[in-house]
Structure formats: structure tokens, C-alpha cells
C-alpha positions in Angstrom: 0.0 0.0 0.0 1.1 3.4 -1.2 1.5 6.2 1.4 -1.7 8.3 2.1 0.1 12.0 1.7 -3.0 13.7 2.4 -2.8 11.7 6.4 1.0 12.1 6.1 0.8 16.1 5.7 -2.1 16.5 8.0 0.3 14.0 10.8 3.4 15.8 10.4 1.4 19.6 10.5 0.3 18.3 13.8 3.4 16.9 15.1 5.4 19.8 14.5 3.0 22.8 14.7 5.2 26.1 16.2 8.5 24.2 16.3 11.0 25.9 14.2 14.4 24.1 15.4 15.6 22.4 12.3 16.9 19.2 14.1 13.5 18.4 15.6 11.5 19.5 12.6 14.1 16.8 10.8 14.0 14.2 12.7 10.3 14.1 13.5 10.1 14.1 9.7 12.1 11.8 8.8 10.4 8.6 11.0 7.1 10.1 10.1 8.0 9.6 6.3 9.7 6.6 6.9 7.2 4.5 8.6 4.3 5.6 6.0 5.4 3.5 3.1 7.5 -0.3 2.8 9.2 1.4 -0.1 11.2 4.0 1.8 14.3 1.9 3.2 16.8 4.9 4.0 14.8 8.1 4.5 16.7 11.5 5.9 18.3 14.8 6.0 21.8 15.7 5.3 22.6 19.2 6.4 24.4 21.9 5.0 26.6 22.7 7.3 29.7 24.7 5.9 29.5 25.6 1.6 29.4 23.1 -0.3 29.2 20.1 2.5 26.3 18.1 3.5 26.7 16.4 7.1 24.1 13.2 7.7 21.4 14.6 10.1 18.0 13.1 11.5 17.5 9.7 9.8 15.4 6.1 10.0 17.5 3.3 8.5 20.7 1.9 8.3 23.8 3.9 8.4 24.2 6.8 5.8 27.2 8.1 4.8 29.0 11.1 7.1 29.6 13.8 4.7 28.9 14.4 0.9 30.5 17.2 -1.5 28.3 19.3 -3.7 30.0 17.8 -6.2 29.5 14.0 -5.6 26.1 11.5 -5.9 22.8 11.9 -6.0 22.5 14.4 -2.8 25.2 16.7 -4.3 23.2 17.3 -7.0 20.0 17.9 -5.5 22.1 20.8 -3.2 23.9 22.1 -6.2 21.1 22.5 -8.1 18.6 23.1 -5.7 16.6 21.3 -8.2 14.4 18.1 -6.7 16.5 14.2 -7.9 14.6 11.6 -9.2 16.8 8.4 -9.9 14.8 5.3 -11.2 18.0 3.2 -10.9 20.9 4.2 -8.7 24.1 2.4 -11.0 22.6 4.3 -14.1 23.7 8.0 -12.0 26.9 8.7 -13.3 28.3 9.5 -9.9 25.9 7.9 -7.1 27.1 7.5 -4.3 26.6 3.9 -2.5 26.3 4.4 0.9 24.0 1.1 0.9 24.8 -2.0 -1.5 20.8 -2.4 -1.4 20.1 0.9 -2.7 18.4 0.7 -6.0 16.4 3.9 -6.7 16.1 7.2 -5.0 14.3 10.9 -4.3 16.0 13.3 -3.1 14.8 17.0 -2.6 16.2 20.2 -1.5 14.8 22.2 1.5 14.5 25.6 1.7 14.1 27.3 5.4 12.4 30.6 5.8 14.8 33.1 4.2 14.7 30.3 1.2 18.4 29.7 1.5 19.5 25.6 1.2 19.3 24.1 4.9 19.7 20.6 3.9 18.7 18.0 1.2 16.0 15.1 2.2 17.2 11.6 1.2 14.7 8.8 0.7 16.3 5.5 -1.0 13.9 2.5 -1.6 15.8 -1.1 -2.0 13.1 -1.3 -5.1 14.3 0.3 -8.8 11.8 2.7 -9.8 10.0 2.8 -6.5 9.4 6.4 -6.9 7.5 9.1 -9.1 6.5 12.5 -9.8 3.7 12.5 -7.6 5.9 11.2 -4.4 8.0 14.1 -5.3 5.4 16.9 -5.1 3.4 15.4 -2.2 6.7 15.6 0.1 8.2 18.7 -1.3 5.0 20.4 -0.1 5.1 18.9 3.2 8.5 20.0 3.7 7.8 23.5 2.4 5.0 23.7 5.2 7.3 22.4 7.9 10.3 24.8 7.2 8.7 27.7 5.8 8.6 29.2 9.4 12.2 28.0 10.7 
């Protein structure tokens, strides 16, 4: 069963309503999504914390990697871009990172806080190819855009 974003949204709204710290807003996010779908195997944050670096942060899953460059895998380009990653098969992505062997596909989508300047990147990889589309994309790039707008 597919993940019922309309519940998800109205859940996390809830969960989080006046909290602007970024850590709690991540990490209350991040098991929310997690635990809404079987698809979502890894699902985090990695944090921007100096230019051009992303730091692991708030996550549900096995372990992530550390750090990541700008420059390097699937998150990098999300934060360089600032432009949401949809990968229907991780070993076609010219420079994917594999922090886990069972990765197969994988969304990730940059968040914006308040002053709409790059916070971090949200990370969902599914141990399914293909496990994600255009409509998982929107729902949770709107329920991110609710939770951060404020922080």
C-alpha cells in the first residue's frame, strides 16, 4: 500500500505545529515519512553545514554516509542545483554515491528554510528500482515547504 500524503501532511502539521528548530523538525520528519510507506528503506536529512558540504542529520535506516560534496552523488546534486533528484535506478547515475549495497532507486529534494536559503537535502532510498515518481516528489516537497517555511 502506497503512502496516504494527504494523512502524512495533516500528521506531520500536527506533530510539528510552532517548532522551528531544524533538528527536531528533521528528525520528526524523517520517521514520520519513513514509517508511511515499505518502499522508503533509508529516508533522511543531510545538512548543509559549511559551503558546499552536507553532514548526515536526522535519519530512519541503516547507516548513511558522514559527509557528501556538492560535487559528488545523488544528494550533491539535488544541493547544487537546488533542483528536486529523481533516480529510477541508482548504478545508471553517473556518480551515485553507495552508501547502501541495497540501494536501488532514490528521491532526493532540497529544503528551503524561511529566508529560502538551502538548509539541507531530504534523502529517501527505496531497496526497489523505480519505487518512486513524480507524484511522491510533489506530495513531500510540499510537506516540507510547510514544515520549514517558518524555521
Amino acid at each position: 500500500m502506497r503512502v496516504d500524503y494527504d494523512l502524512l501532511a495533516k500528521t506531520i502539521a500536527a506533530l510539528t505545529e510552532g517548532e522551528t528548530d531544524h533538528v527536531a523538525l528533521m528528525a520528526t520528519i524523517a520517521c514520520e515519512v519513513h514509517h508511511s510507506d515499505a518502499r522508503f528503506d533509508w529516508t533522511g536529512f543531510y545538512r548543509v553545514t559549511t559551503p558546499e558540504l552536507l553532514k548526515i542529520g536526522p535519519y530512519q535506516g541503516g547507516h548513511g554516509c558522514l559527509t557528501i560534496p556538492f560535487s559528488r552523488g545523488v544528494c550533491g546534486a539535488a544541493a547544487r542545483s537546488g533542483e528536486t533528484q529523481l533516480v529510477p535506478d541508482v548504478d545508471a547515475f553517473a556518480d551515485h554515491i553507495a552508501c547502501a549495497s541495497s540501494t536501488r532507486s532514490e528521491l532526493v529534494i532540497p529544503v528551503f528554510g524561511g529566508t529560502q536559503n538551502l538548509i539541507a537535502v531530504f534523502d529517501i532510498d527505496s531497496n526497489q528500482p523505480d519505487a518512486f515518481d513524480t507524484n511522491d516528489a510533489t506530495a513531500l516537497t510540499a510537506i516540507l515547504k510547510q514544515a520549514f517555511a517558518s524555521s
